[in-house]
N, C-alpha and C positions, 0 to 999 in steps of 0.2 A: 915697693916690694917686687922680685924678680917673680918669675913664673917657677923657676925651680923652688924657691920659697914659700912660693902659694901651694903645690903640689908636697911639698913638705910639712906643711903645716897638718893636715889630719892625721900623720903620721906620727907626728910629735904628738899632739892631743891623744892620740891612741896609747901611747906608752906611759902618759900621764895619767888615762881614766886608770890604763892596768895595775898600774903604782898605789892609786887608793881603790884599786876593790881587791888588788891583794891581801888575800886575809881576811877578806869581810864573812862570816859566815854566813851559806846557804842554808836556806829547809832542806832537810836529808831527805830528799827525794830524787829518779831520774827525771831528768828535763829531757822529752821525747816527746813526738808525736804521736799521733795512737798505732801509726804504724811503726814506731819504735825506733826510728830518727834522732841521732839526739839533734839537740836543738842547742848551738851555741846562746851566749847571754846577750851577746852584740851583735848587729851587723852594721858594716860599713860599707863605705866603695871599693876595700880590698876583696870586698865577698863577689863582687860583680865585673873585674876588671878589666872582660872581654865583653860587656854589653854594648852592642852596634841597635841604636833606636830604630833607624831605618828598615834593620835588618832582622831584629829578635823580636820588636816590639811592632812597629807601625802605628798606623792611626785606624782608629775603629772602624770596620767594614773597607780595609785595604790588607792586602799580604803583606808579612801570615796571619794575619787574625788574632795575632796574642788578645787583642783590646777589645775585641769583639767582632760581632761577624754582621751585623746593622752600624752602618755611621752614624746613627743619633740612639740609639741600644731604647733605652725607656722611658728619653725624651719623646720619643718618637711615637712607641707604640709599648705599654706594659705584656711583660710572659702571659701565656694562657695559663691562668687558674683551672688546673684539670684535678679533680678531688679522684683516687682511684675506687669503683667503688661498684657492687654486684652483690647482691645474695639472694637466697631462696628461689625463688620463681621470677620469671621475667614483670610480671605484674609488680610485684613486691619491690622490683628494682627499677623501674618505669618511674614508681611515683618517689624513689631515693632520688633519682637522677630529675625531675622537674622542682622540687625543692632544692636544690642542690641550683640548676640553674638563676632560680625566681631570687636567691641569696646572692648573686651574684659571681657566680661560677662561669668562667668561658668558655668550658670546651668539657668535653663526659671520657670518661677512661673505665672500660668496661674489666671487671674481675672476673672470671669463669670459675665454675667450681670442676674440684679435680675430675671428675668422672670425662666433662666437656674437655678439659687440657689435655686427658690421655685418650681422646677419641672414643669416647665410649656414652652410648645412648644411658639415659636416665634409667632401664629396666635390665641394663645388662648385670650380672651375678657381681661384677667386680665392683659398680657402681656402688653396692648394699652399702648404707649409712653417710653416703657420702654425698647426695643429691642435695644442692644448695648450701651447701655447709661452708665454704671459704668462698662463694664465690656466685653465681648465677648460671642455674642449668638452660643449656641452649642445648634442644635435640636438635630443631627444625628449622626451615624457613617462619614457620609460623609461630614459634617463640619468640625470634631474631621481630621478627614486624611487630610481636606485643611490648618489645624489652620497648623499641621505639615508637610506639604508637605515639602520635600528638607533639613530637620532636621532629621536626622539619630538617631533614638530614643535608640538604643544602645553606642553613644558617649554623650550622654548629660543624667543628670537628670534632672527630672520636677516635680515640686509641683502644687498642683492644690487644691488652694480654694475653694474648693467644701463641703457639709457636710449632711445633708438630703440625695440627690441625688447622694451623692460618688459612690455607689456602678454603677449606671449606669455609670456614665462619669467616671469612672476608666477602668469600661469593653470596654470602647468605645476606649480608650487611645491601653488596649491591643490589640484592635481587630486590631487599626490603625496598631500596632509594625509587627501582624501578614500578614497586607498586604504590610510591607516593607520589609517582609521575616524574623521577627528578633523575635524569640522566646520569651518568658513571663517570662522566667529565666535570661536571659540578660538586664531586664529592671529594670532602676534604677530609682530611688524618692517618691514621699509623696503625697498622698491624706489626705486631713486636715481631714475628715470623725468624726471630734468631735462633738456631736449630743448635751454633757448634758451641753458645754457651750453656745450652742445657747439655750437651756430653762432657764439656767444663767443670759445670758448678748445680745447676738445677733440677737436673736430672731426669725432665720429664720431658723423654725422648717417647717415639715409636719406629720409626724408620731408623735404617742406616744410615753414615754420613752421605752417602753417594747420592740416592733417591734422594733423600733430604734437599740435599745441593740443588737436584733438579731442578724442584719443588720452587725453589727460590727463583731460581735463573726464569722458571716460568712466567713467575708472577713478574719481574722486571719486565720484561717481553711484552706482556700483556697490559701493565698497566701502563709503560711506556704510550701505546695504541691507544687506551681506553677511558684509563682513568690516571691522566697526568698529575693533580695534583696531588696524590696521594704517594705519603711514604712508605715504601715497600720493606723497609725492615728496620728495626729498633735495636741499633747494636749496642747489647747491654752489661756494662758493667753493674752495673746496681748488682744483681743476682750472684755475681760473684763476689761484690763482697761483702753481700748476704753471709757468702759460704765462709767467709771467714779471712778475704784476702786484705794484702795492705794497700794502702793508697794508689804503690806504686805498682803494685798487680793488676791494681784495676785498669788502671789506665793502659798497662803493656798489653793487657791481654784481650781488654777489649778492640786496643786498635789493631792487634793482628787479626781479632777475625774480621773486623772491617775490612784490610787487605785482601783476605782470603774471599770475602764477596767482591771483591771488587774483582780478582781474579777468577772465579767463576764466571763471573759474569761476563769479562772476555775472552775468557774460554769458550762458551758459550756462542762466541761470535757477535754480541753485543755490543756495539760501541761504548764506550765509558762515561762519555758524556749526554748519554743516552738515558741511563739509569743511576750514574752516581749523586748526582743531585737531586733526588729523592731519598736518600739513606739519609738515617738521621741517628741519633747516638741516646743513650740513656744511662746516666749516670747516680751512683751514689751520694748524698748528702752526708759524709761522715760528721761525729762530734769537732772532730780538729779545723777548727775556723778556719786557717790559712794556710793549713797543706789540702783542705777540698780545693779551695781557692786557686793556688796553684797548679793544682790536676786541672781542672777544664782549662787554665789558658796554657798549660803546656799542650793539652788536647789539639787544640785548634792549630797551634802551629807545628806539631809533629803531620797531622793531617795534611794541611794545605799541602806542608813541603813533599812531602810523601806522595800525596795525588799529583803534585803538578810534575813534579824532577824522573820519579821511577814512571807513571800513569797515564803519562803524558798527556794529561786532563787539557783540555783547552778554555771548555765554560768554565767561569767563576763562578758558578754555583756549584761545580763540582769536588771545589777547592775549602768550601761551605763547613764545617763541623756546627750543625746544629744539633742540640740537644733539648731531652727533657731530662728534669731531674726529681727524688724522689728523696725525702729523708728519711736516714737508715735508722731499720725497722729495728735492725738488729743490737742499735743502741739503746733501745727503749728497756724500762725495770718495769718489774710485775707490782716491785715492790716502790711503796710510795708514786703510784702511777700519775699523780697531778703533776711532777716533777719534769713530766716526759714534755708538758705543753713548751716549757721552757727548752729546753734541747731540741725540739723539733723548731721554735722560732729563732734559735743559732744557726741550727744546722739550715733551715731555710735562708735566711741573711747570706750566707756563704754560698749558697747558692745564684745568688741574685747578684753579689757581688763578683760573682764569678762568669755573672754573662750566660746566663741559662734560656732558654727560649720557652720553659714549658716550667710545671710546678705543679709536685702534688706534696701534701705535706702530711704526716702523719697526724694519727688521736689519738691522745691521751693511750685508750681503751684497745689499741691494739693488741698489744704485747699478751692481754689476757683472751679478746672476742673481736669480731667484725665491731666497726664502728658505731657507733649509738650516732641519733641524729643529732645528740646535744655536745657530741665530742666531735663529730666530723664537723659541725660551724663549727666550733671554738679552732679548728685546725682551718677551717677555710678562712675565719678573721685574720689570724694569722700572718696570711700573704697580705689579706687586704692592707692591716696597717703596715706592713714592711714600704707596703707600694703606696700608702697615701699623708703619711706622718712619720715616717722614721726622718726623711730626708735623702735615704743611702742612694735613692735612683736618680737624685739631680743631676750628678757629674758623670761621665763614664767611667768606666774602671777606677774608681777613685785610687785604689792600691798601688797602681802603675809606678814605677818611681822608686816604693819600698824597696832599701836593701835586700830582705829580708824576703822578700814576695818572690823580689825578683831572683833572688841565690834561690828558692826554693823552686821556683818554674824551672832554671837552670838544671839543675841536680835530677828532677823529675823526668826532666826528655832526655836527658843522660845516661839514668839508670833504666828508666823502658825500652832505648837503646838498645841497652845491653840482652836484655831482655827477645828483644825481635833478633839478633844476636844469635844467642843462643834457641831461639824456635827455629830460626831457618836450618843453623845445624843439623839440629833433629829430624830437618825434612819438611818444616810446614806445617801448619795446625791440625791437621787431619793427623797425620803421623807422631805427633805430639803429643793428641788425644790417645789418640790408640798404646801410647807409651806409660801414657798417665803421667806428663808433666807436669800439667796442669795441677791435676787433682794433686798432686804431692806436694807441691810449692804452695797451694792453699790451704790443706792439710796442716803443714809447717808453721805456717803464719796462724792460724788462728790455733794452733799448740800454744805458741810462746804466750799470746797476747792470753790467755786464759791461765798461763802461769801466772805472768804479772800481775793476773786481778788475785790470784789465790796468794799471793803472796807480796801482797797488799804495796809492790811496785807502781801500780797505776788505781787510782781512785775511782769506785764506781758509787759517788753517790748515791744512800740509801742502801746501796748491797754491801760492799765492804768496808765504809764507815759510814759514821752519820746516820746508824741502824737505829731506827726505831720500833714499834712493835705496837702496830695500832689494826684496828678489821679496815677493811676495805671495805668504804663507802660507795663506789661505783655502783650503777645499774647499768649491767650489761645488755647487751641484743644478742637473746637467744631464736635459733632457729629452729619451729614448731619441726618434730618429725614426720606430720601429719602433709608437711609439705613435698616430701618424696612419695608419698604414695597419690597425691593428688597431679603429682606430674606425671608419675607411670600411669596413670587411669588416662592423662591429655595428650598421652604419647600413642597410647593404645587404639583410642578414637581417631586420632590421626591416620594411624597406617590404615582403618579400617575403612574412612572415606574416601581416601585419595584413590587414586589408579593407577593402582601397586602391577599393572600390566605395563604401564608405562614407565615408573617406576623401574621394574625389573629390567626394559629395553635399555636407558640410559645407565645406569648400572653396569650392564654387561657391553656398554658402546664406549664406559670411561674404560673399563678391566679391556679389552683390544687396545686401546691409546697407550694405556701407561708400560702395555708391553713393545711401544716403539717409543721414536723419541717425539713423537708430536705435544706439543704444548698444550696441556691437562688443561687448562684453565678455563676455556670453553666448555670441555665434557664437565665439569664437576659444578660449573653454573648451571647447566641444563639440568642437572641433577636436584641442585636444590632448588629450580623451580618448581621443580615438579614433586617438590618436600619428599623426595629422599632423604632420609635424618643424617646425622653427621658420624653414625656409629656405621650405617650400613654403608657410605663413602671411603671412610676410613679402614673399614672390612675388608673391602675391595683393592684397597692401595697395599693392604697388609699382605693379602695374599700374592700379590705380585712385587712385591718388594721385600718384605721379609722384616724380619721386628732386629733391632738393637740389641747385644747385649755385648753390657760393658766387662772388660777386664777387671780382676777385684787387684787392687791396690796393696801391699805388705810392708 
């Protein structure tokens, strides 16, 4: 048989499968992704017929990283098992976080409650009812050392959802490592510290973009010197498409603002390969198997190629897209909540399949309360058996190869393309923001996708068919109110012992600094050593920089 005959043949077979499924009746349904894709019935190598291996794909832990970004991925070494997780008082989430280890957990991922995320002490007026409640109140230095009491911050890392206020509750993290005797160089993990996806999507800003930006460029600088292994910002799409974005939202928009630190940061005067290989990325676990799938390894090779060709990155760790991933939250039902275990060990698969370096995987119980202890294991087993009985982590990438994966990677850095495209247009993410881009294009997308569930286009088990009507069994974790007034009473004794003279001196030594361009990161350590709370820090930065407010969108 000729080569031209070989090369003919799947073409003839294609015109033969179409001859008998002509006709064949389908289920009257769209065939779409959840981001509303459709999704042909085939694919073949007509779908792929520019893929260069050497060049789109590679071998795992070589450029671009489609395959991965480890050469042996989980042969090697399994994702940290990081459960995200924080409530009430730092005591109450001290002993969450040693259960949570002793169960076989690798790494702790701290939750703040709102009062902590928008900079504000446990007794301030705005705080009222909200101390403890989604999350764990940190005023002080001496909360931050209770949350870790008896957790030897040199054997574990920690993430910490934090973002406004990073720079404080990060110094507070170190100050804690340094009253366990453990140097700021031996400290490992992640302060999420992404400022331009909360003007995006999350909304819990305090500064302007500008200060904001600072803030960042600061902590590169410093942790660069101080504390190298730690990653300095968690650039997250999760939160966007929280808000409602589609697959391919996530991915554009998170790698623009990646760009956009990467550009500060050389604006800044920072070399690239200084601080880029500490950024680290955080992504959504959507329900659709294999369009998440596709988003991370389009991720890594829009990245690589991006950092090395525009960035003129030299280190190959700077070329790196590593990520943590989280399964979306935003898929979970109130109704028929046992349902959620299952979707969240999909959505986790697909993450794992997709070359994640990190994992936290939802409970059951979120959708209605913070996690109960017996639904956060059932979510922490989870990972365990994906990573000791499925089999999925023997081979690398096993998907590689799919027509199907692969048209989808394709299509994915295609249309985020287009996307970076149209943001440079507009000026850059800063100006984009201020346009309300963003916010409209996510807007849009979670309009339609809330159509098709009302109009029973797209299935949401248990809500729009398959309704049953039964109580809910769950025992949730409620949080006593008694535990806000027992924090204002350890907040109170706090300013009363310390030496609020001193105190007052570094305070008014950060408010001179933040009015030049000197690097804050010093002043606001000094500060929380000397338990300055993180409300009277943040006061200080307000009054010289000035609060955010967003444009309202029409």
């Amino acid at each position: 048989m000729s080569a031209k005959e070989k090369k003919e043949l799947p073409s003839q077979g294609r015109k033969a499968w179409e001859t008998c499924v002509d006709g064949l009746p389908e289920r009257p349904q769209k065939f779409m992704t959840v981001s509303s894709v459709p999704i042909k019935a085939l694919y073949t190598p007509d779908d792929v017929p520019g893929l260069d291996y050497q060049r789109d794909l590679g071998y795992p832990g070589f450029y671009p990283y489609t395959r991965g970004v480890q050469p042996n991925m989980y042969r090697g070494r399994l994702w940290t098992m990081r459960q995200f997780a924080g409530f009430a008082t730092a005591k109450e989430s001290n002993e969450r976080y040693k259960y949570l280890l002793s169960q076989g957990q690798t790494g702790l991922s701290v939750a703040f409650d709102m009062p902590t995320i928008m900079g504000y002490d446990s007794d301030h007026p705005r705080a009222f009812g909200e101390v403890g409640r989604v999350g764990v109140a940190i005023d002080s230095l001496e909360d931050m050392e209770t949350l870790f009491s008896g957790i030897p911050l040199d054997k574990i890392t920690t993430s910490m959802t934090i973002n406004a206020p990073a720079a404080v509750l990060w110094c507070m993290y170190i100050a804690t490592a340094e009253k366990q005797g453990i140097p700021s160089h031996k400290l490992g993990g992640t302060i999420q510290n992404d400022i331009l996806k909360e003007y995006i999507a999350q909304k819990s800003w305090i500064f302007p973009p500008e200060p904001s930006m600072r803030l960042i460029t600061d902590i590169f600088a410093f942790s660069g010197q101080h504390v190298p292994r730690w990653n300095t910002v968690s650039i997250s799409g999760y939160h966007i498409r929280e808000a409602g974005s589609t697959a391919v939202q996530e991915l554009a928009f998170t790698l623009a603002d990646g760009f956009a630190y990467v550009e500060a940061g050389i604006n800044a005067g920072i070399d690239v390969d200084s601080f880029a290989p500490r950024l680290s990325f955080f992504f959504n676990a959507h329900i659709d198997f294999f369009e998440e799938i596709a988003k991370y390894r389009a991720a890594r090779r829009i990245w690589a190629r991006r950092m090395k060709e525009k960035y003129g990155a030299k280190d190959e760790r700077s070329l790196l897209l590593r990520f943590h991933t989280q399964t979306a939250g935003c898929s979970l039902t109130a109704q028929q909540p046992e349902n959620n275990i299952v979707r969240t060990a999909y959505e986790a698969l697909a993450a794992v399949l997709g070359g994640t370096q990190s994992l936290h995987t939802n409970s059951m119980d979120e959708v209605l309360a913070l996690p109960s202890e017996k639904a956060v294991l059932i979510a922490l087993r989870t990972q365990q058996i994906i990573a000791e009985e499925t089999g999925a982590i023997y081979t690398i990438d096993p998907l590689a190869g799919s027509y199907f994966v692969e048209a989808l990677t394709d299509q994915m850095e295609a249309e985020a393309e287009k996307y970076f495209e149209r943001i440079e247009q507009l000026g850059g993410v800063l100006p984009a923001i201020d346009q309300g881009f963003f916010q409209q294009e996510i807007a849009d997308a979670a309009y339609r996708y809330q159509l098709e569930i009302e109009q029973k286009e797209r299935i949401i088990v248990g809500v729009n068919d398959y309704v049953i009507e039964e109580p809910r069994q769950l025992d949730l974790l409620k949080i006593d109110p008694q535990i806000e007034e027992e924090q204002i009473k350890r907040l109170r004794v706090l300013r009363a012992k310390r030496d609020n003279a001193v105190c007052g001196s570094r305070l008014e030594t950060l408010r001179r600094a933040a009015g030049t361009r000197e690097n804050l990161i010093p002043y606001i350590l000094e500060c929380v050593r000397a338990y300055v709370t993180e409300g009277e820090v943040i006061q200080v930065l307000r009054d010289v920089f000035g609060e955010y407010k967003e444009k309202p969108i029409f």
